[in-house]
C-alpha positions as a Markdown table, in Angstrom:
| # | Residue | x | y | z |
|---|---|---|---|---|
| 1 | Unk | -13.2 | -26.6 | -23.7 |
| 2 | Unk | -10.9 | -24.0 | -22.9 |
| 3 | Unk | -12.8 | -20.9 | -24.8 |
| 4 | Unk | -15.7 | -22.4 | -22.5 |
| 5 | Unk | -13.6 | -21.9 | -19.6 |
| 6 | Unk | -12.8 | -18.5 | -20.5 |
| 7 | Unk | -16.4 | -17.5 | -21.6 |
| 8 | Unk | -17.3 | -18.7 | -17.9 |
| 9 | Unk | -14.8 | -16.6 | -16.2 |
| 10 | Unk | -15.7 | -13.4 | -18.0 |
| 11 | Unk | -19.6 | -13.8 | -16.8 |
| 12 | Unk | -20.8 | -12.1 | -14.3 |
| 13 | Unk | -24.5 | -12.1 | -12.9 |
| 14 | Unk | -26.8 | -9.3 | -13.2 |
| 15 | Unk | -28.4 | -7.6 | -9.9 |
| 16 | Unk | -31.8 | -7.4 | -12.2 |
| 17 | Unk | -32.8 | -10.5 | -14.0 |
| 18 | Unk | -29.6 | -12.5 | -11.7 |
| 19 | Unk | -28.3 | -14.6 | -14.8 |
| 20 | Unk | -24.7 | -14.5 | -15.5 |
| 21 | Unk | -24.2 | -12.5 | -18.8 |
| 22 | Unk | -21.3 | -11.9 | -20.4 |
| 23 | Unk | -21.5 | -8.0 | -21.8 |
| 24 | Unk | -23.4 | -5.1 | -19.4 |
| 25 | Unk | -22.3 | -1.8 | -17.1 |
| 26 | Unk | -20.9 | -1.3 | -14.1 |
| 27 | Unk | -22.7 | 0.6 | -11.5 |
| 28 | Unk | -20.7 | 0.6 | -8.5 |
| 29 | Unk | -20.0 | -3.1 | -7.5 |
| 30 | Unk | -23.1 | -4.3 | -9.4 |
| 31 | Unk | -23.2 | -5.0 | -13.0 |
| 32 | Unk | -26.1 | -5.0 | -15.3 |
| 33 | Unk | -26.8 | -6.8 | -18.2 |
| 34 | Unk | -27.2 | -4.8 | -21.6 |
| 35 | Unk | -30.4 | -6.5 | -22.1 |
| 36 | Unk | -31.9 | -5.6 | -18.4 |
| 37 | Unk | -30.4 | -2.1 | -18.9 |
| 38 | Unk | -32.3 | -1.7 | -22.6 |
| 39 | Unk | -35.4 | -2.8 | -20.8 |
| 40 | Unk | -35.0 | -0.3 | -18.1 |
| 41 | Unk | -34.1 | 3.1 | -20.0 |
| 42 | Unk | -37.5 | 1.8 | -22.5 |
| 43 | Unk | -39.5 | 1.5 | -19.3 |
| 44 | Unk | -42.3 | 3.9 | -19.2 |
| 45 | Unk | -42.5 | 5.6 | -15.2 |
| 46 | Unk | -46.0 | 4.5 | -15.2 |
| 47 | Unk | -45.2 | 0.8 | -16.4 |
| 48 | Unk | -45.7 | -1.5 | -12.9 |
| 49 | Unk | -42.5 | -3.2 | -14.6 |
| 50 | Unk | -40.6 | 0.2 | -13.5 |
| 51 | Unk | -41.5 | -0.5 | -10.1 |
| 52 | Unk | -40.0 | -3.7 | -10.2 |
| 53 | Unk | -36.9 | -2.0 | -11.7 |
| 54 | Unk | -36.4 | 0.2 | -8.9 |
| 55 | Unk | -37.0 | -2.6 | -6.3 |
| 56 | Unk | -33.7 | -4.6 | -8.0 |
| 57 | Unk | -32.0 | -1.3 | -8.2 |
| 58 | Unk | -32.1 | -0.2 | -4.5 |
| 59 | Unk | -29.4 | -3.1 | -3.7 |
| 60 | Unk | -26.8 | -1.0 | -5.4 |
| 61 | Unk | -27.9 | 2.2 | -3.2 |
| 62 | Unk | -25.1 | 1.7 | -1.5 |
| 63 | Unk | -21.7 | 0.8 | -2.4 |
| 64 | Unk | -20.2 | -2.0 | -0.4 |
| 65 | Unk | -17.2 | -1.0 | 1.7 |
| 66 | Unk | -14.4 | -3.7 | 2.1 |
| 67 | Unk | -12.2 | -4.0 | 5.0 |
């Protein structure tokens, strides 16, 4: 139980498909999954899935600023 405890903590969830994944990049406070962020870079500009890309993507525009 504890290695599931552990594999819990280390998840985080991804701004693009929102499930919490274990491995992915940092973009500013957001992460993204590896699998999301394969899907993106393979994402043809002209694909209507790239507009949906860039719809997920706008929430980490900005960075958040913590007081």
């Amino acid at each position: 139980m504890n290695s599931f405890l552990a594999q819990r903590h280390f998840e985080e969830t991804c701004v693009i498909c929102e499930i919490q994944k274990p491995k992915g990049i940092h973009l500013y406070t957001s992460f993204i999954c590896t699998d999301c962020e394969k899907d993106l870079i393979q994402t043809n500009t002209s694909d209507p899935k790239y507009k949906y890309f860039l719809q997920k993507l706008k929430k980490i525009n900005t960075p958040e600023i913590f007081s």
